[in-house]
KETILUM-17589 format. One record per residue: residue number from 1; chain; x, y, z of N, C-alpha, C in turn. Coordinates in nm, 2 decimals. Example, Ala and Ser with C-alpha at 12.3 -4.5 7.8 and 13.67 -1.06 7.14 Angstrom:
BEGIN
{1, 'A', {1.32, -0.57, 0.78}, {1.23, -0.45, 0.78}, {1.32, -0.33, 0.78}}
{2, 'A', {1.28, -0.22, 0.71}, {1.37, -0.11, 0.71}, {1.29, 0.00, 0.79}}
END
This chain:
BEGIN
{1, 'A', {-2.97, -2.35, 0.39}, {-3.06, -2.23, 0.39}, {-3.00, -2.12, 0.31}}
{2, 'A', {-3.08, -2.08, 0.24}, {-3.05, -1.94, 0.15}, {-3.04, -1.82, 0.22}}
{3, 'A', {-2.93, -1.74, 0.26}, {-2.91, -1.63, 0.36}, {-2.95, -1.51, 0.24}}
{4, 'A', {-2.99, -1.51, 0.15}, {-3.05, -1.41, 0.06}, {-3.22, -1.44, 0.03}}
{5, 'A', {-3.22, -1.54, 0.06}, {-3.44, -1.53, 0.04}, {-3.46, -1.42, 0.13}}
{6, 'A', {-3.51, -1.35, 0.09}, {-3.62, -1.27, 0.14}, {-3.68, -1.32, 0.25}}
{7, 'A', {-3.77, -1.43, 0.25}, {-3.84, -1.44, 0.36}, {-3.73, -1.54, 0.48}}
{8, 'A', {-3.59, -1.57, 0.45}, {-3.50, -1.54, 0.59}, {-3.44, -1.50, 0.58}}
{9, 'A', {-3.41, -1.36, 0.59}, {-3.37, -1.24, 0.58}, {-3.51, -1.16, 0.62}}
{10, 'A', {-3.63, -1.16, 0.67}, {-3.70, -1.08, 0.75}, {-3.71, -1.19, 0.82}}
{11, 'A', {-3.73, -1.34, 0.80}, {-3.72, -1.42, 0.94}, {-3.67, -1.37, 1.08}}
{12, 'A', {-3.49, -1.37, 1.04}, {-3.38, -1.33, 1.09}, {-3.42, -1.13, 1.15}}
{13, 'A', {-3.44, -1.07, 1.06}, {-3.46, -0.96, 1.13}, {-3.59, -0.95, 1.22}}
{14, 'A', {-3.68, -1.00, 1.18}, {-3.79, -1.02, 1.31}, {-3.77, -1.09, 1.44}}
{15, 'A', {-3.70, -1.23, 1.42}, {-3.64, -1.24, 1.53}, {-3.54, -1.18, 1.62}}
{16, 'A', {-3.44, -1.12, 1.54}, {-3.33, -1.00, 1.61}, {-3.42, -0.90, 1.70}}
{17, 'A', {-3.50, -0.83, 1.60}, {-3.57, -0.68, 1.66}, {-3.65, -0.76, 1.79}}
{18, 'A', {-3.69, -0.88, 1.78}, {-3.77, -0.92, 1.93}, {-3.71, -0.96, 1.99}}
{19, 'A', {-3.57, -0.98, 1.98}, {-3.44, -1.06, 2.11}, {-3.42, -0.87, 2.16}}
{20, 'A', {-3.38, -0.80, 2.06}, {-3.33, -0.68, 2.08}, {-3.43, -0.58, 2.20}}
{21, 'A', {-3.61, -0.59, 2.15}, {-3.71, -0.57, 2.22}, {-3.66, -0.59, 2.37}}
{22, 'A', {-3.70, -0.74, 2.36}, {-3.72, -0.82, 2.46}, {-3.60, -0.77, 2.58}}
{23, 'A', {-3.46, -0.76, 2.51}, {-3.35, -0.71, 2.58}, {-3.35, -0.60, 2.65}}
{24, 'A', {-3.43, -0.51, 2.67}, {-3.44, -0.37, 2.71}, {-3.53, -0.37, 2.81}}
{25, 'A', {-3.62, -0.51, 2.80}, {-3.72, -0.50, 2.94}, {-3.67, -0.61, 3.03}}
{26, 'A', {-3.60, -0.71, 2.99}, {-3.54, -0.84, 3.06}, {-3.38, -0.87, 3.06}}
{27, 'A', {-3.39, -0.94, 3.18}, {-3.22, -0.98, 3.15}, {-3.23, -1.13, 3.05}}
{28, 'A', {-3.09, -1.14, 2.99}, {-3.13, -1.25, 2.85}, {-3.12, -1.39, 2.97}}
{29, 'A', {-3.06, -1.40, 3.07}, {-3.12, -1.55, 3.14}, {-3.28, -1.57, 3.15}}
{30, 'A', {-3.35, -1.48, 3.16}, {-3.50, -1.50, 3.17}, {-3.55, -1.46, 3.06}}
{31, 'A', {-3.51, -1.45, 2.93}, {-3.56, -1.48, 2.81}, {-3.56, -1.55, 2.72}}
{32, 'A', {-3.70, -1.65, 2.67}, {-3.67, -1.78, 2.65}, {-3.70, -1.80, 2.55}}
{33, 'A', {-3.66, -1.86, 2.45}, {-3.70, -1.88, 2.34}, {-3.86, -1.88, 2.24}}
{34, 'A', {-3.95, -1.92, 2.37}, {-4.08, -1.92, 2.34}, {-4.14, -1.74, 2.34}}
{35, 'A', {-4.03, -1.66, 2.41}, {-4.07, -1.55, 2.44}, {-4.06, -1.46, 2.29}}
{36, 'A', {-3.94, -1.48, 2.27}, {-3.93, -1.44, 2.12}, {-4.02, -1.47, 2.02}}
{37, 'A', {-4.04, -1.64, 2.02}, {-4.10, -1.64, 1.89}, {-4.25, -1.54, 1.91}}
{38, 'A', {-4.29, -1.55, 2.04}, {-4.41, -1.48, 2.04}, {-4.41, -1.37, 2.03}}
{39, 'A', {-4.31, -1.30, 2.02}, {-4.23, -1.14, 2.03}, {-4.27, -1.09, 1.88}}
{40, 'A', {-4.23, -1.19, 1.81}, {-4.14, -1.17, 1.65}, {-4.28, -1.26, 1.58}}
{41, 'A', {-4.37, -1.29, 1.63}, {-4.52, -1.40, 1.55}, {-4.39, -1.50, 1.48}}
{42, 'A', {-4.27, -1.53, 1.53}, {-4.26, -1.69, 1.44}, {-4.26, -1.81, 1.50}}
{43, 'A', {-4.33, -1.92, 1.42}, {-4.31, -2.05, 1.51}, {-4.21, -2.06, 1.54}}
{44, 'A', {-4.21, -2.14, 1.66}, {-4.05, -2.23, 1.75}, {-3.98, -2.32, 1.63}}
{45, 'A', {-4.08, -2.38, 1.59}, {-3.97, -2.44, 1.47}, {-3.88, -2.41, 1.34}}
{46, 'A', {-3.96, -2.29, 1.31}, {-3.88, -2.15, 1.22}, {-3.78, -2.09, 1.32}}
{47, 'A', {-3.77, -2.10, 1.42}, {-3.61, -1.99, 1.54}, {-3.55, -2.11, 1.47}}
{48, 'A', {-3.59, -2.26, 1.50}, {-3.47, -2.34, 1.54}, {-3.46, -2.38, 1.40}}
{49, 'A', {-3.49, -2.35, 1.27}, {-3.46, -2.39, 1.15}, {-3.34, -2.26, 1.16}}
{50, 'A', {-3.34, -2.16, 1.22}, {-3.23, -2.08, 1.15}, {-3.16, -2.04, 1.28}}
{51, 'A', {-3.17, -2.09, 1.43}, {-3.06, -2.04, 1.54}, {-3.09, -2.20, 1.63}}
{52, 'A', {-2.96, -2.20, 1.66}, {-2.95, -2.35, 1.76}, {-3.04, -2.29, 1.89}}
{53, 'A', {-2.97, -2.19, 1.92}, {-3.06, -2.14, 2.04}, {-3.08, -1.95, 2.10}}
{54, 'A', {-3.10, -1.97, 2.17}, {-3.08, -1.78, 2.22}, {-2.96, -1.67, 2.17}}
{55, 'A', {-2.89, -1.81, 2.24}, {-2.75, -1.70, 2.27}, {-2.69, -1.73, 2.06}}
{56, 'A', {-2.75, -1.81, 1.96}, {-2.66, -1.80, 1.91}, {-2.74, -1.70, 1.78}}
{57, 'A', {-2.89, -1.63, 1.84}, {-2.95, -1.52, 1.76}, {-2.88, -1.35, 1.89}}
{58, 'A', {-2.86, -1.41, 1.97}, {-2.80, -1.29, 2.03}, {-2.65, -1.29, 1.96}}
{59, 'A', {-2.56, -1.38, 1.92}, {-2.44, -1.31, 1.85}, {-2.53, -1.29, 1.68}}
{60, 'A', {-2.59, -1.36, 1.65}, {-2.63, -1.27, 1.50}, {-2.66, -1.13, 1.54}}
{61, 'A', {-2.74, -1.08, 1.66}, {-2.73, -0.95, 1.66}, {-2.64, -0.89, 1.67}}
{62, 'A', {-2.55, -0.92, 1.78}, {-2.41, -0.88, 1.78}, {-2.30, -0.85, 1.68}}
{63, 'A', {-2.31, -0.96, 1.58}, {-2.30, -0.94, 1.43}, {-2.34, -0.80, 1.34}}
{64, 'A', {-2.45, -0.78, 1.36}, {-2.54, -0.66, 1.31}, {-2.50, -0.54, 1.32}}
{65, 'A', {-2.47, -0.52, 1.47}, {-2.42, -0.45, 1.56}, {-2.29, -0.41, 1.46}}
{66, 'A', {-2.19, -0.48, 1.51}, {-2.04, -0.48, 1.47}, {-2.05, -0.41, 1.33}}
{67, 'A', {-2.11, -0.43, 1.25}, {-2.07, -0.39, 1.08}, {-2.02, -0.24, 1.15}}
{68, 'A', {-2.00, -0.17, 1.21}, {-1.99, -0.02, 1.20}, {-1.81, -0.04, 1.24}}
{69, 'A', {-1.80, -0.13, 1.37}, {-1.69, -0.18, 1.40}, {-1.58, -0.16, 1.32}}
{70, 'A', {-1.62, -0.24, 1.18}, {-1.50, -0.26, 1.07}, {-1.48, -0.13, 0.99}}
{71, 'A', {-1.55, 0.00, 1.01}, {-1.55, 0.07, 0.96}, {-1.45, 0.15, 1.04}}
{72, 'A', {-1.42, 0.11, 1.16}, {-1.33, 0.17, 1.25}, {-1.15, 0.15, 1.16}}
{73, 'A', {-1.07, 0.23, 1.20}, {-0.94, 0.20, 1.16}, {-0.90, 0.08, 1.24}}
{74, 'A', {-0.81, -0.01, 1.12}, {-0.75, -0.13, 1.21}, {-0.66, -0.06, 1.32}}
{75, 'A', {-0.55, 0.00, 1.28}, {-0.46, 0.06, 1.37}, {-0.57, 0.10, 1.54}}
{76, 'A', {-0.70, 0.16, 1.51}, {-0.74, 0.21, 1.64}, {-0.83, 0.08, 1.66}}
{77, 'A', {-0.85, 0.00, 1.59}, {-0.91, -0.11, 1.67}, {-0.84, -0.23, 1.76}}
{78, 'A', {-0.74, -0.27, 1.70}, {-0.61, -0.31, 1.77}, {-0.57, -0.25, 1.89}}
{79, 'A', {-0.50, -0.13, 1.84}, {-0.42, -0.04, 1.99}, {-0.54, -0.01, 2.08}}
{80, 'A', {-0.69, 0.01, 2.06}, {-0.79, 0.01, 2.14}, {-0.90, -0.06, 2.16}}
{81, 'A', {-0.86, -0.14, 2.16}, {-1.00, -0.31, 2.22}, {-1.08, -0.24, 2.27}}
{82, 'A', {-1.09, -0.15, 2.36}, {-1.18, -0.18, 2.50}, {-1.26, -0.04, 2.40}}
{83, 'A', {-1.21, 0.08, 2.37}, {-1.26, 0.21, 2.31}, {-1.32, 0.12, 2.17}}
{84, 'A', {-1.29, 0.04, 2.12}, {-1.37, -0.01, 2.00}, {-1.49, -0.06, 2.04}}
{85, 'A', {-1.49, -0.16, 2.08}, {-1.61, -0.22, 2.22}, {-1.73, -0.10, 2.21}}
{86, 'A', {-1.68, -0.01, 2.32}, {-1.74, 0.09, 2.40}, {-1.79, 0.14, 2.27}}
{87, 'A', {-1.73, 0.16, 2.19}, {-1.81, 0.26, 2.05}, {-1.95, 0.14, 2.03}}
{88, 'A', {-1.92, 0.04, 1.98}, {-2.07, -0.03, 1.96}, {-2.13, 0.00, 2.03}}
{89, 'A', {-2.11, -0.10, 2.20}, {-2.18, -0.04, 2.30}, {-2.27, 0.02, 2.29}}
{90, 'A', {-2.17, 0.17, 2.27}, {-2.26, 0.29, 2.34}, {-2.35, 0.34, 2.20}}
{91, 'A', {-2.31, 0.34, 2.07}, {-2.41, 0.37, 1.98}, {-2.48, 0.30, 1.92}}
{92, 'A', {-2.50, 0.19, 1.99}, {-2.62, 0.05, 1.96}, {-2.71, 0.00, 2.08}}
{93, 'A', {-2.63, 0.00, 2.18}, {-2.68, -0.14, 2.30}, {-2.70, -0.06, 2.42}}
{94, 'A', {-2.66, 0.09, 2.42}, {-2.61, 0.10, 2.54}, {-2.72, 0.07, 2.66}}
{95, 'A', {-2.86, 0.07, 2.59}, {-3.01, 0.07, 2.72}, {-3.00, -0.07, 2.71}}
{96, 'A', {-2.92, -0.20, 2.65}, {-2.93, -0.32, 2.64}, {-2.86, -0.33, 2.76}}
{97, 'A', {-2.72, -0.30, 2.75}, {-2.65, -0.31, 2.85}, {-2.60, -0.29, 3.01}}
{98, 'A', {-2.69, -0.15, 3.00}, {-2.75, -0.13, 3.16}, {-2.82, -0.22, 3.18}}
{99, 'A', {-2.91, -0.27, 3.15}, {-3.03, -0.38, 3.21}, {-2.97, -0.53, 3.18}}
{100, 'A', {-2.87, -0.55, 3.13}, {-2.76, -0.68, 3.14}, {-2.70, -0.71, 3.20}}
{101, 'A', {-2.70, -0.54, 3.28}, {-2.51, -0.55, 3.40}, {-2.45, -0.66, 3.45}}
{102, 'A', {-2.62, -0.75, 3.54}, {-2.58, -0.82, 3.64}, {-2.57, -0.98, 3.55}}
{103, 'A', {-2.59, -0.96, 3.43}, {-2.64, -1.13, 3.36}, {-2.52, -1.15, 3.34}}
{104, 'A', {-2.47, -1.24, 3.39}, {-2.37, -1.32, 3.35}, {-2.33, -1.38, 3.23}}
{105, 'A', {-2.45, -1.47, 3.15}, {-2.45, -1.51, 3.05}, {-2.42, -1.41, 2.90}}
{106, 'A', {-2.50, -1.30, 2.96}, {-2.55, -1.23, 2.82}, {-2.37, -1.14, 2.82}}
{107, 'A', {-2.30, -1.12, 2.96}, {-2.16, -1.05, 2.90}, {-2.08, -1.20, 2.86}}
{108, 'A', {-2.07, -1.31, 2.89}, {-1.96, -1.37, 2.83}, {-1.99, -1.42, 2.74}}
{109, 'A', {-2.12, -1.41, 2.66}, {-2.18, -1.44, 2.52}, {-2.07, -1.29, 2.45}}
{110, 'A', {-2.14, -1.19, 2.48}, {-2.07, -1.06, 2.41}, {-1.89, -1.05, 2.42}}
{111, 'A', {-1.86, -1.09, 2.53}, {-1.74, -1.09, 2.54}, {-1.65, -1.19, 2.50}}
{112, 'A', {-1.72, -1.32, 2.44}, {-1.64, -1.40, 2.36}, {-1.67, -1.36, 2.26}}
{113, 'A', {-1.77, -1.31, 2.16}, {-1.77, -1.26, 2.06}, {-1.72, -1.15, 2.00}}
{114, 'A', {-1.73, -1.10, 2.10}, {-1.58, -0.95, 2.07}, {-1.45, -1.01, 2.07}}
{115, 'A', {-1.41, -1.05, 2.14}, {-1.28, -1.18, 2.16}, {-1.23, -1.27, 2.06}}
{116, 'A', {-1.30, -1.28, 1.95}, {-1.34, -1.37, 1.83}, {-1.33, -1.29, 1.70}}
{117, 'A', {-1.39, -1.16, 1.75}, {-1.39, -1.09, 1.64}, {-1.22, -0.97, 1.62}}
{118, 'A', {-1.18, -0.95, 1.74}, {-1.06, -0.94, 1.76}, {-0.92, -1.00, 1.71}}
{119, 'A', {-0.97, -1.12, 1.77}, {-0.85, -1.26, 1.73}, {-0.92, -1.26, 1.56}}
{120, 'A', {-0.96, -1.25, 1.49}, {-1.02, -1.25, 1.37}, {-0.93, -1.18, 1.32}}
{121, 'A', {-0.95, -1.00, 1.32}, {-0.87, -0.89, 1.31}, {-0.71, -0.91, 1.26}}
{122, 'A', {-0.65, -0.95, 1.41}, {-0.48, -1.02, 1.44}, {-0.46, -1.08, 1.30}}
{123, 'A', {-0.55, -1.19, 1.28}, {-0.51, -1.33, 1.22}, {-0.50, -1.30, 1.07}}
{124, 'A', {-0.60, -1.20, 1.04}, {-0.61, -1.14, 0.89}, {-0.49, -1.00, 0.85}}
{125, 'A', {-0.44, -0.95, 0.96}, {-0.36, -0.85, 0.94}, {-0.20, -0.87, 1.06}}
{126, 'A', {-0.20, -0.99, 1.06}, {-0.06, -1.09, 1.12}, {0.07, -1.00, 1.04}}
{127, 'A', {0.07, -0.96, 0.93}, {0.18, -0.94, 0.87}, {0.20, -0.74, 0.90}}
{128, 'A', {0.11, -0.73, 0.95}, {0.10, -0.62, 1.04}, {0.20, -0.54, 1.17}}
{129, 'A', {0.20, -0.67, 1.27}, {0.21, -0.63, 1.40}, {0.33, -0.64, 1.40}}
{130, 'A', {0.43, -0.59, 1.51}, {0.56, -0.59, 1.48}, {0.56, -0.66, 1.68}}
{131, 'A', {0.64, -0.74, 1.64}, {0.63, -0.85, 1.72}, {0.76, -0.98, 1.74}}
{132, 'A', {0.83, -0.98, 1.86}, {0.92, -1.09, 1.83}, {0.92, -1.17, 1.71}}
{133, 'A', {0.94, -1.20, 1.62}, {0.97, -1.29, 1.52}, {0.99, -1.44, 1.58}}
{134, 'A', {1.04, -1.45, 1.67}, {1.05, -1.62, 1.75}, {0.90, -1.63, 1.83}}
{135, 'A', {0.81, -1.56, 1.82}, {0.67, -1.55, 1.89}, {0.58, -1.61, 1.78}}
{136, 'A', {0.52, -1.74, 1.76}, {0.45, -1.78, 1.63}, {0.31, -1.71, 1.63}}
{137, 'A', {0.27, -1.68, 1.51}, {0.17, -1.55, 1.52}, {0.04, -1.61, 1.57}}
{138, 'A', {0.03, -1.79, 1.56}, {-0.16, -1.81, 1.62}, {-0.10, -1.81, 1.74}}
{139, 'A', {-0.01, -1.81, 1.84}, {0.02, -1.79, 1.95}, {-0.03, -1.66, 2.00}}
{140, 'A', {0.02, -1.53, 1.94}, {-0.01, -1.40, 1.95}, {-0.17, -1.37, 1.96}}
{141, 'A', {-0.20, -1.43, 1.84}, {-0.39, -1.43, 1.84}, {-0.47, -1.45, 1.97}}
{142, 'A', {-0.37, -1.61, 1.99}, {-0.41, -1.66, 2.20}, {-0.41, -1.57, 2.25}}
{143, 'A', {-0.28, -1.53, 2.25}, {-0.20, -1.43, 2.38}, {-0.33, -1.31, 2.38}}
{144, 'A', {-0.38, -1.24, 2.25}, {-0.42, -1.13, 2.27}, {-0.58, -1.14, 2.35}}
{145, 'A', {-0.63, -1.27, 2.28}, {-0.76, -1.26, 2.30}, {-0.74, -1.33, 2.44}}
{146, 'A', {-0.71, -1.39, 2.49}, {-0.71, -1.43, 2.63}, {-0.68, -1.27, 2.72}}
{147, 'A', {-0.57, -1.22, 2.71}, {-0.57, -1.12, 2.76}, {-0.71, -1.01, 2.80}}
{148, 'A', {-0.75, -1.01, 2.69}, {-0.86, -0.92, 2.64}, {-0.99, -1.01, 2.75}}
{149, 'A', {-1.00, -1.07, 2.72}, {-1.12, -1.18, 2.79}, {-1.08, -1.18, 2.99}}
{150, 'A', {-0.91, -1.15, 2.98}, {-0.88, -1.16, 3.14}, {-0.95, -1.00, 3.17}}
{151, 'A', {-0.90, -0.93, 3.08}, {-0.96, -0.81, 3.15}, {-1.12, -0.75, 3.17}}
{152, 'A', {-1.20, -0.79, 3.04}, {-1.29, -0.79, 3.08}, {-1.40, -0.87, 3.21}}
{153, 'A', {-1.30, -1.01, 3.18}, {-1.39, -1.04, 3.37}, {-1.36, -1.03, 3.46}}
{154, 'A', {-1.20, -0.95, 3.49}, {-1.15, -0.86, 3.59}, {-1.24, -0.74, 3.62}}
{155, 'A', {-1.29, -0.71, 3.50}, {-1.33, -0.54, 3.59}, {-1.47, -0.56, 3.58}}
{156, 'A', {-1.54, -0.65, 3.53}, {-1.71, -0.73, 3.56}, {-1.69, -0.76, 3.70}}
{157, 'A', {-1.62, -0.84, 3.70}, {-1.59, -0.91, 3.84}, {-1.62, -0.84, 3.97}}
{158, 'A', {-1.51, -0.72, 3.93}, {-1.47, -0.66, 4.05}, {-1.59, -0.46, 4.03}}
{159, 'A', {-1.66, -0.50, 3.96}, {-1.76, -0.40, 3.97}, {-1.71, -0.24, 3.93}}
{160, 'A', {-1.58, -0.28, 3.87}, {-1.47, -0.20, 3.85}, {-1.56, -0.04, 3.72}}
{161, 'A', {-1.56, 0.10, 3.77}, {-1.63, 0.16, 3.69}, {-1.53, 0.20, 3.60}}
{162, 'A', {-1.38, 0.15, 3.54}, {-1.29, 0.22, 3.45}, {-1.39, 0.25, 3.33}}
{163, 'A', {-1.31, 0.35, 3.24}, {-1.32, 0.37, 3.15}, {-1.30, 0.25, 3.04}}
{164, 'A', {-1.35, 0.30, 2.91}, {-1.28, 0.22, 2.79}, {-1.14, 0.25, 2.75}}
{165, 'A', {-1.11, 0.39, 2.80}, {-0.97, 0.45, 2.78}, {-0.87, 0.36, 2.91}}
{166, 'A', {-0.92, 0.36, 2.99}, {-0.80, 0.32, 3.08}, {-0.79, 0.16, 3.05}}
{167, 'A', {-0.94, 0.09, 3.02}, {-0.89, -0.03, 3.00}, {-0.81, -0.04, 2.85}}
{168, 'A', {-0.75, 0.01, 2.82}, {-0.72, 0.00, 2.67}, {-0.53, 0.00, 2.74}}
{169, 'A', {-0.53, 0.10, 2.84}, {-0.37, 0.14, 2.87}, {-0.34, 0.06, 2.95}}
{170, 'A', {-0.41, -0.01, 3.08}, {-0.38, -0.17, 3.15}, {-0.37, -0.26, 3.02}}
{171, 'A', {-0.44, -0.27, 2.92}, {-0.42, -0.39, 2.84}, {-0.29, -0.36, 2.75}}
{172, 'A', {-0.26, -0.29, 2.73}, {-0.13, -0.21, 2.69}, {0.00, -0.25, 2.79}}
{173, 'A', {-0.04, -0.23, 2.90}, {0.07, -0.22, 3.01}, {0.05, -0.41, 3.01}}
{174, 'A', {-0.01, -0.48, 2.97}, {-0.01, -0.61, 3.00}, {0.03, -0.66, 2.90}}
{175, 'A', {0.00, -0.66, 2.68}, {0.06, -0.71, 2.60}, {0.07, -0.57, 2.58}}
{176, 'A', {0.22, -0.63, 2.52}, {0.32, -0.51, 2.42}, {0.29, -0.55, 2.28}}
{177, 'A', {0.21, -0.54, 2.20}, {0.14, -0.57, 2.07}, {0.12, -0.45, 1.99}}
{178, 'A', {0.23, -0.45, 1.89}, {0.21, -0.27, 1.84}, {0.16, -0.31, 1.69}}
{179, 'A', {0.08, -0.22, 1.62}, {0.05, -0.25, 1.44}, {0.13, -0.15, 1.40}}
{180, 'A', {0.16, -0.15, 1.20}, {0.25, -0.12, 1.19}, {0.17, -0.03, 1.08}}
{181, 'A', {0.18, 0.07, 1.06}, {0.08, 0.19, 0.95}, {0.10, 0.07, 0.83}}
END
């Protein structure tokens, strides 16, 4: 498939804006694929020519989303996971995300995709971080994104109202992972 044709490239953004829709009145477990296409006027066989399923036009959104992300400084996206996060979040998703609180599915879709795009970050800027030298760096990538993924379903879990600042200084106080200007 041609990710420059025109007609998928509004495929894709008609379907986005009607997952995106759809996300503000429903939680994404009771939104089904048939709801969309009817959302966005595309056949079911046009979603499934261009997304396996829900959750994997909910990370193209999340994709969409993020471009602002990488405009962030590495140094502050690293030393602040949770405050980078929260910036999308809050100046994209944020009426998505109240009405998501309780779906389970729709945060460990987002939160492995943040997790992914994180460990991405590490892996591209490895020569960066100042870090035991006897520590092998895809080891560090694990370490970080696991960490990152413990804490976010620590404080889902536990209905926890921290900040993105404080989760940033527990994740701090948990890996010692510094970047290097």
């Amino acid at each position: 498939m041609n990710n420059t044709d025109l007609r998928v490239i509004k495929t894709k953004r008609s379907l986005s804006k009607a997952l995106f829709d759809l996300l503000e009145k429903h939680t994404m477990s009771s939104i089904t694929v048939s709801m969309i296409c009817n959302e966005s006027l595309v056949h079911r066989t046009t979603f499934y020519k261009h997304f396996y399923d829900k959750y994997d036009l909910l990370i193209h959104l999340f994709k969409g989303f993020s471009k602002d992300y990488f405009e962030l400084d590495l140094k502050h996206r690293i030393n602040s996971p949770f405050t980078s996060i929260s910036y999308i979040i809050n100046t994209r998703i944020d009426n998505i995300s109240k009405r998501q609180k309780n779906d389970r599915q729709f945060y460990e879709t987002l939160a492995n995709y943040f997790v992914d795009v994180f460990q991405h970050d590490i892996k591209e800027n490895a020569d960066r971080f100042s870090v035991d030298s006897s520590v092998p760096n895809d080891l560090i990538i694990y370490i970080y994104g696991a960490n990152l993924q413990a804490i976010m379903d620590w404080n889902r879990s536990n209905n926890s109202e921290k900040s993105s600042e404080e989760l940033d200084k527990i994740f701090h106080r948990v890996v010692n992972i510094k970047i290097n200007n």
